[in-house]
C-alpha positions as CSV (number, residue, x, y, z in Angstrom):
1,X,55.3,132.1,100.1
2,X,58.9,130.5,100.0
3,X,60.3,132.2,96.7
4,X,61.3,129.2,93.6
5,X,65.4,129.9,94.4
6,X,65.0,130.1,98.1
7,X,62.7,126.6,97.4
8,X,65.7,124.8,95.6
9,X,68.5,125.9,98.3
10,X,66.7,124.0,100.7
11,X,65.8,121.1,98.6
12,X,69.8,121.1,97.9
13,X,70.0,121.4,101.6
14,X,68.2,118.5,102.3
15,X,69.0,116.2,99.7
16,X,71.6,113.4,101.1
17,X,75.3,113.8,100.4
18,X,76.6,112.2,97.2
19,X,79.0,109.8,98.2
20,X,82.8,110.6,97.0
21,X,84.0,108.0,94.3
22,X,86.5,105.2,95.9
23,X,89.2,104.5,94.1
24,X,89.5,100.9,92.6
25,X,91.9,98.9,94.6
26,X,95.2,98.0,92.7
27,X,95.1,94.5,90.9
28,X,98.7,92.8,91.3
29,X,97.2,89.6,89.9
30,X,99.4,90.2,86.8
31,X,102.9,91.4,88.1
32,X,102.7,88.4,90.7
33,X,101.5,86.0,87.5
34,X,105.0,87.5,85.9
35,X,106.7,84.3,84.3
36,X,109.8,85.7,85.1
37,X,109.3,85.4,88.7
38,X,111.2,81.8,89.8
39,X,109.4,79.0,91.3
40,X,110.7,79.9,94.9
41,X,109.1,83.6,95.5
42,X,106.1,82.2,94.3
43,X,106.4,79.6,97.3
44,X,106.7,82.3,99.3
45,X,104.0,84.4,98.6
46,X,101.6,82.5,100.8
47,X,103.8,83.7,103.7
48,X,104.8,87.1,102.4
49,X,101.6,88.2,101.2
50,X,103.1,90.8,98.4
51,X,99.5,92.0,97.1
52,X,98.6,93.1,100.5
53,X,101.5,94.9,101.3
54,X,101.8,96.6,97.7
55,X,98.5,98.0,98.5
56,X,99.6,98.7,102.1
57,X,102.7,101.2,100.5
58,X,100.2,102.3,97.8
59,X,102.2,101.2,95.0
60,X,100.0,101.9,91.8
61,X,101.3,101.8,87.9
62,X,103.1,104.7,86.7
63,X,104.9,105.4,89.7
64,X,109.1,105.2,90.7
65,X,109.2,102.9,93.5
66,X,112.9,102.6,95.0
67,X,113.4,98.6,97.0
68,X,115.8,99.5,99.7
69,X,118.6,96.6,99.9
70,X,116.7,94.1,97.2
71,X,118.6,91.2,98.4
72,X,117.2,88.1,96.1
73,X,115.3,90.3,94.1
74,X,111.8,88.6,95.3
75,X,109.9,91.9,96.2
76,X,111.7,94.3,93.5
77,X,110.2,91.5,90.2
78,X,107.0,92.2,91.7
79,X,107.1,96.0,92.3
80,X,108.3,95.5,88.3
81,X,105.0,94.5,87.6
82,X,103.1,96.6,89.8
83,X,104.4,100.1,88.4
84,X,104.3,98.6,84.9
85,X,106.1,100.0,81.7
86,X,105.9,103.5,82.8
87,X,107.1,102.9,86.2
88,X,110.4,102.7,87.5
89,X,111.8,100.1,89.8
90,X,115.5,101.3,91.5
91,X,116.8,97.8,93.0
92,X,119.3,99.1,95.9
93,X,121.9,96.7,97.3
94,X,124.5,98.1,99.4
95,X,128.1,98.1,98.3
96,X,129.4,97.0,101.6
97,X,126.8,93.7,100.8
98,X,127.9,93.0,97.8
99,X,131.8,93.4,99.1
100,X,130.9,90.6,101.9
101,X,128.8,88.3,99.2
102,X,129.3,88.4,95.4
103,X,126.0,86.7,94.5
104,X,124.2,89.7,95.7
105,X,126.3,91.9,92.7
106,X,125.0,89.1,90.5
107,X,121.4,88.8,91.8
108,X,121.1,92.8,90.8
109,X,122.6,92.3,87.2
110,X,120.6,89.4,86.5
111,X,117.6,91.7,87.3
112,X,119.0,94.7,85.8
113,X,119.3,92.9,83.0
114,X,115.5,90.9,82.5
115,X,113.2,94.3,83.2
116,X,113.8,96.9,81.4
117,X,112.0,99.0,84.1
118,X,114.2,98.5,86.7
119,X,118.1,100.1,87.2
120,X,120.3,98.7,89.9
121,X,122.0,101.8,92.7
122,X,124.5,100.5,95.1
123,X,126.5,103.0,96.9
124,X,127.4,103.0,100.6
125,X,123.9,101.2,102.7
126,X,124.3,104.7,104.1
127,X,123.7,106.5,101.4
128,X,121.6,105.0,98.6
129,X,122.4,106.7,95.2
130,X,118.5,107.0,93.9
131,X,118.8,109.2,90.7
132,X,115.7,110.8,91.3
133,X,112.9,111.7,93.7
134,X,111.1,108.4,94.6
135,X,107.5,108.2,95.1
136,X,107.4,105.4,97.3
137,X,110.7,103.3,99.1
138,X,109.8,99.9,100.6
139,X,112.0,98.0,102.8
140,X,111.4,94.5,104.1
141,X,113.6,92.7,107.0
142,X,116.3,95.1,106.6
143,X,116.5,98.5,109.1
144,X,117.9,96.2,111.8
145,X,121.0,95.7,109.6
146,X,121.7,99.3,109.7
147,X,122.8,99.1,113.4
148,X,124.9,95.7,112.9
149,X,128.2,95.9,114.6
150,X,130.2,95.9,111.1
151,X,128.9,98.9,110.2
152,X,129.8,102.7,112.3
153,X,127.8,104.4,114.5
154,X,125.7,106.7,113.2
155,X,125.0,104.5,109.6
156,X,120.6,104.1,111.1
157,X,120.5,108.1,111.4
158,X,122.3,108.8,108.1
159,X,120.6,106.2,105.9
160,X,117.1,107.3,107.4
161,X,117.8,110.4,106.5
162,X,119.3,109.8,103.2
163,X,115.6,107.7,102.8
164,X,114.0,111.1,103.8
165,X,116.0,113.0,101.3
166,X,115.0,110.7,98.2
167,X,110.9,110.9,98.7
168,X,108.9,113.0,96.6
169,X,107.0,115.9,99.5
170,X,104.0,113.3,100.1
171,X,106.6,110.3,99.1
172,X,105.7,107.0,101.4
173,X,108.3,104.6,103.2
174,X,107.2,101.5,104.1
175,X,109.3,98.9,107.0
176,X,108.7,95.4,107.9
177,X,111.1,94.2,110.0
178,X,111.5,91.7,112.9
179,X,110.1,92.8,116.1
180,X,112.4,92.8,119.2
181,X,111.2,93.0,122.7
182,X,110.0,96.7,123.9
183,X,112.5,98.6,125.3
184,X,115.6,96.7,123.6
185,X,115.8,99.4,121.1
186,X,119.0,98.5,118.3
187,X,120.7,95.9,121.0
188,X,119.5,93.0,119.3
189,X,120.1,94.0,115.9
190,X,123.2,91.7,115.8
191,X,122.7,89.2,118.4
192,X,118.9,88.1,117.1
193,X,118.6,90.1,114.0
194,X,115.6,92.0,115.4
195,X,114.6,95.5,116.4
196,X,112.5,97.4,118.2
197,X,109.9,98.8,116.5
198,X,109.8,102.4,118.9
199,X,113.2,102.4,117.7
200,X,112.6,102.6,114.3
201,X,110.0,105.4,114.4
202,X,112.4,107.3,117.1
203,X,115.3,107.0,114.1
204,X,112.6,108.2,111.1
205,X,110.5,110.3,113.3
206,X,114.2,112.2,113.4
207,X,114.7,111.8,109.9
208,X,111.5,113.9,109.1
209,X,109.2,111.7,108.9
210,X,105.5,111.2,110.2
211,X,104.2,107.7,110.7
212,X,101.1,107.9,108.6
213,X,99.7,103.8,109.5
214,X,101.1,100.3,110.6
215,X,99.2,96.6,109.6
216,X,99.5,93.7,111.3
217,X,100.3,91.8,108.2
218,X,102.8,90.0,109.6
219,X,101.7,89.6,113.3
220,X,102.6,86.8,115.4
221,X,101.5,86.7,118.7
222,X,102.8,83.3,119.5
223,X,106.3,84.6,118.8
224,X,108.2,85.1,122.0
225,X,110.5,87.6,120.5
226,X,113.4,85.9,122.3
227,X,115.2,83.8,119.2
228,X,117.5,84.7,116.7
229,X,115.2,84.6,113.3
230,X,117.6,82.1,111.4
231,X,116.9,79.5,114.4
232,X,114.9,77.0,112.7
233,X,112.4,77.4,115.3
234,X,111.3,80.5,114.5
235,X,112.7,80.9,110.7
236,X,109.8,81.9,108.7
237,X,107.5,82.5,111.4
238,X,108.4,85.6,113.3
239,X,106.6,88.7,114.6
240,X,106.8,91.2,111.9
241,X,106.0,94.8,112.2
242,X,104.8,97.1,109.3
243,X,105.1,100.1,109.0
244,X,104.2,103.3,106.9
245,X,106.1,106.7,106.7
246,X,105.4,109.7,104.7
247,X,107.3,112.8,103.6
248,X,105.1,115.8,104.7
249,X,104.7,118.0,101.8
């Protein structure tokens, strides 16, 4: 006779797994809703897909998200949204950026100055100034300018590292940038404003990172990697890699 406790072990035993909860999927509807945001980014969210690479980088209220080199400001209003009132937003913009072009000093006061969740850092593009450790850094269509012939040697390696240094242990970097021909490493970082995308794991991979996932969010096959991405017959329409980094812990 099987004894009443040995009875319900095996019934336990038996019984199918209970499935593990999922966690809901953020909803960006509101931050890219934002009345704030101007009339061009939201033209260009058809194209630049913003939800689906906010839930790409993992970017969920509460957090401090750091937008490496905000240019224009279109990604860093919507990371606004996304981290909400008890996030932080740190909009970066290089110094030696805002030396060659004033309107990117004015495009980080203006938003500076409209969300009261988001601080401007400049500093060297070397060496970002982020005040404190970041959960998540996302960078869109800018490592290749780390290797652009204005800048010295050695500015990809210190910046990546710099990148490494500001994550949180388990802190996520996410880059989308324009993909190069394999093999062409940084060479075409000023001549086509493209880069190879071994190139830029090699340069994190160095840094301390571990690539943890890549989308093909922005995949073009039809793209023959071979034009500089301001040409007008490619503007808009290039082969885009993305990917994800993290911080071991």
């Amino acid at each position: 006779m099987i004894r009443p406790l040995t009875l319900a072990l095996l019934l336990a035993l038996a019984a199918p797994p209970v499935a593990a909860k999922q966690a809901a999927a953020p909803d960006y509807t509101a931050a890219l809703a934002d009345p704030a945001r101007p009339a061009a980014d939201r033209d260009r969210d058809a194209a630049r897909q913003p939800a689906e690479l906010l839930a790409f980088a993992g970017i969920t209220p509460g957090q401090k998200v750091g937008d490496f080199v905000m240019g224009g400001g279109y990604l860093t209003r919507i990371l606004a949204g996304a981290v909400g009132p008890e996030g932080k937003v740190y909009a970066f913009q290089p110094a030696e950026f805002i030396a060659f072009k004033k309107q990117y000093g004015d495009d980080q006061a203006a938003i500076d100055t409209a969300y009261a969740n988001v601080d401007a850092v400049a500093g060297p593009f070397a060496a970002p100034a982020f005040p404190e450790p970041l959960d998540a850094i996302v960078t869109v269509q800018n490592f290749h300018d780390l290797y652009l012939k204005p800048f010295p040697e050695g500015t990809g390696a210190k910046a990546s590292a710099a990148l490494f240094a500001a994550l949180k242990p388990g802190g996520t970097l996410v880059v989308v940038d324009h993909s190069a021909a394999a093999g062409s490493g940084t060479t075409l970082s000023d001549s086509l404003h493209r880069i190879d995308k071994a190139a830029v794991v090699a340069a994190l991979t160095a840094a301390g990172f571990k690539l943890d996932a890549e989308s093909n969010l922005y995949k073009r096959a039809d793209d023959p990697l071979t034009a500089n991405v301001f040409d007008p017959s490619i503007r808009g329409k290039t082969d885009q890699f993305t990917l994800r980094f993290r911080k071991p812990k």
